[in-house]
N, C-alpha and C positions, 0 to 999 in steps of 0.2 A: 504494500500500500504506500501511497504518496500523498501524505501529508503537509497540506498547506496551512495555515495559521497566521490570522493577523488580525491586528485591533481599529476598532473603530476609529475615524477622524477626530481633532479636534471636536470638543463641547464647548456652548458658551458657557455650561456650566464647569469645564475642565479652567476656563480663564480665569472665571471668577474664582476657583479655588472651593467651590461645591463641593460636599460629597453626595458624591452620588446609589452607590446602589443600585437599585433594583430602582431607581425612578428612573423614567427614557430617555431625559437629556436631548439636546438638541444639538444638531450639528452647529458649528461657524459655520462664517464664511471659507475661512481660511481649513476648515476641517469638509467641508463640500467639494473644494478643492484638490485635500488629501486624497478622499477617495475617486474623486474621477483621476488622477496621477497614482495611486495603488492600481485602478480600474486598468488604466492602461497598460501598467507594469505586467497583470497576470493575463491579457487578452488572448495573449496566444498560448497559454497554459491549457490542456486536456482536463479539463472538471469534470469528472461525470456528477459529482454531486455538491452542491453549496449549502452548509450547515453553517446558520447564523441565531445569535442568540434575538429574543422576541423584543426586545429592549431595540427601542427607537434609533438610538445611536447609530448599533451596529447595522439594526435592520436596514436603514438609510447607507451605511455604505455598501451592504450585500450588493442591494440591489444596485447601486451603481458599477460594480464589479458584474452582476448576473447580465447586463445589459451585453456585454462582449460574448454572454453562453446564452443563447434563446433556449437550447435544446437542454440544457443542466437545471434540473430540477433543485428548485430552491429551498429546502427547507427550514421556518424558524422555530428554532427549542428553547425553551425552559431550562435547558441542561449549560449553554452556552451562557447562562447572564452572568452579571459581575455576581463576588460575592454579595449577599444579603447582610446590609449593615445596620436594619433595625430603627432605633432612634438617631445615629447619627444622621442618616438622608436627609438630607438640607438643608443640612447644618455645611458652615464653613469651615474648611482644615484651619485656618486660623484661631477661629474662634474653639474651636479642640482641642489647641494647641498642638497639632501637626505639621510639619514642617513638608513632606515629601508623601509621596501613594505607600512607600515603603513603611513609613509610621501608620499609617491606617493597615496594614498588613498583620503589625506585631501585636493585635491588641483586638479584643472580641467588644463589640457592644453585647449589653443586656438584650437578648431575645433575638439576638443576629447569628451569623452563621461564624461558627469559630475556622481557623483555618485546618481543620483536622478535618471538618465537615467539607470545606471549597475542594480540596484534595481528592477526600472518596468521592464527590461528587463529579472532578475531571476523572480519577480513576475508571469508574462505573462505564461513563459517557464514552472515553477512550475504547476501553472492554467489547461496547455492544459497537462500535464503529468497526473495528477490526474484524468481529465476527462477521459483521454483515458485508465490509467492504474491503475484504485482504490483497483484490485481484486493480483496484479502483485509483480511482486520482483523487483527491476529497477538500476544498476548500472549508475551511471552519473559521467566521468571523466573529470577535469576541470582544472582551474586556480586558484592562490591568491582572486582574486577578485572578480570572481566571484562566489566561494565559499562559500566568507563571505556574499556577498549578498541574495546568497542560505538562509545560514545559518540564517540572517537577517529575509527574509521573513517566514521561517519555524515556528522561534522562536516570530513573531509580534513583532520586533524591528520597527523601523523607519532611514530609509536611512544615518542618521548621526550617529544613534546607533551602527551602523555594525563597525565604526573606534574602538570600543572596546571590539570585540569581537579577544579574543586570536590570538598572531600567526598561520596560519593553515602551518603545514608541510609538505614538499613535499612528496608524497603515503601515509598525513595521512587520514584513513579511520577515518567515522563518518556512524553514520548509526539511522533513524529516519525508526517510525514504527507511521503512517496517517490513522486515523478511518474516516471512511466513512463522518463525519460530522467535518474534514480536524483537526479534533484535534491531535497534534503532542507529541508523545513521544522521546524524544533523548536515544537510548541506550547505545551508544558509540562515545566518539567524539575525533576528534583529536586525535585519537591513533594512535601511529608507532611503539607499541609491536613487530611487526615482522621485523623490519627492525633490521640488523648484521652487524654492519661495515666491 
């Protein structure tokens, strides 16, 4: 399987220093942008399937990405949204007193999703994609968090290991290539070569 992976555009709510969550967030300008410049980066990429989380953001770049695949069946899950952060959601990292996405990482709100939970949750979601799609090319548009969790589980980290794993960038693509006995090659990570201010 051939593994694609990458995050949503800029949010006005990413500017303002929002957190977000499981609310939909709005693309910028400057993140509308990103993904028609991801859009173009993956156009000549073979997707047979586009898995995007239901959350506005990302939903908003898929589809600017699925415009290059008519024929790739778009799907949006539940499985893909950022972590569930509860009472923080819209709240300011400031007002938090969070400095970076990495400090909202190390740390569980009351009635949100702890990072043990984002994990089995990339785990799971990983699990039933390889079962269903070992022979496939597979585009999955996401979040911060649950990226890194991706990328976590991909790489046999361990749920606290994932707090230092690099900043992931907004439309940065990564792309892992899964042999049939789930062994993972990374060929490209974190790149935002195509993106033009």
């Amino acid at each position: 399987m051939k593994l694609i992976i990458t995050r949503h555009g800029e949010t006005l709510e990413n500017i303002k220093g929002i957190i977000q969550g499981h609310l939909p967030g709005k693309l910028s300008d400057k993140g509308i942008n990103q993904a028609k410049q991801v859009a173009q980066r993956l156009k000549d990429e073979k997707l047979d399937f586009i898995y995007s989380s239901d959350l506005e953001r990302a939903a908003s770049t898929a589809r600017e990405i699925a415009k290059f695949h008519p024929d790739s069946p778009v799907l949006f899950v539940k499985d893909l949204r950022e972590r569930f952060l509860g009472a923080w959601q819209g709240k300011s990292k400031k007002a938090m007193g969070f400095t970076s996405n990495k400090g909202i990482l190390e740390y569980s709100p009351e009635g949100g999703e702890t990072i043990e939970m984002l994990f089995t949750r990339a785990d799971n979601f990983l699990t039933r994609l390889f079962l269903k799609h070992q022979k496939d090319s597979i585009l999955c548009v996401g979040h911060y968090g649950i990226y890194k969790a991706m990328v976590g589980v991909l790489t046999g980290k361990s749920p606290l290991e994932i707090l230092a794993i690099e900043d992931l960038h907004n439309t940065a693509v990564s792309v892992f290539e899964i042999d049939e006995n789930k062994n993972c090659q990374i060929t490209v990570f974190n790149c935002i070569s195509h993106l033009i201010e």
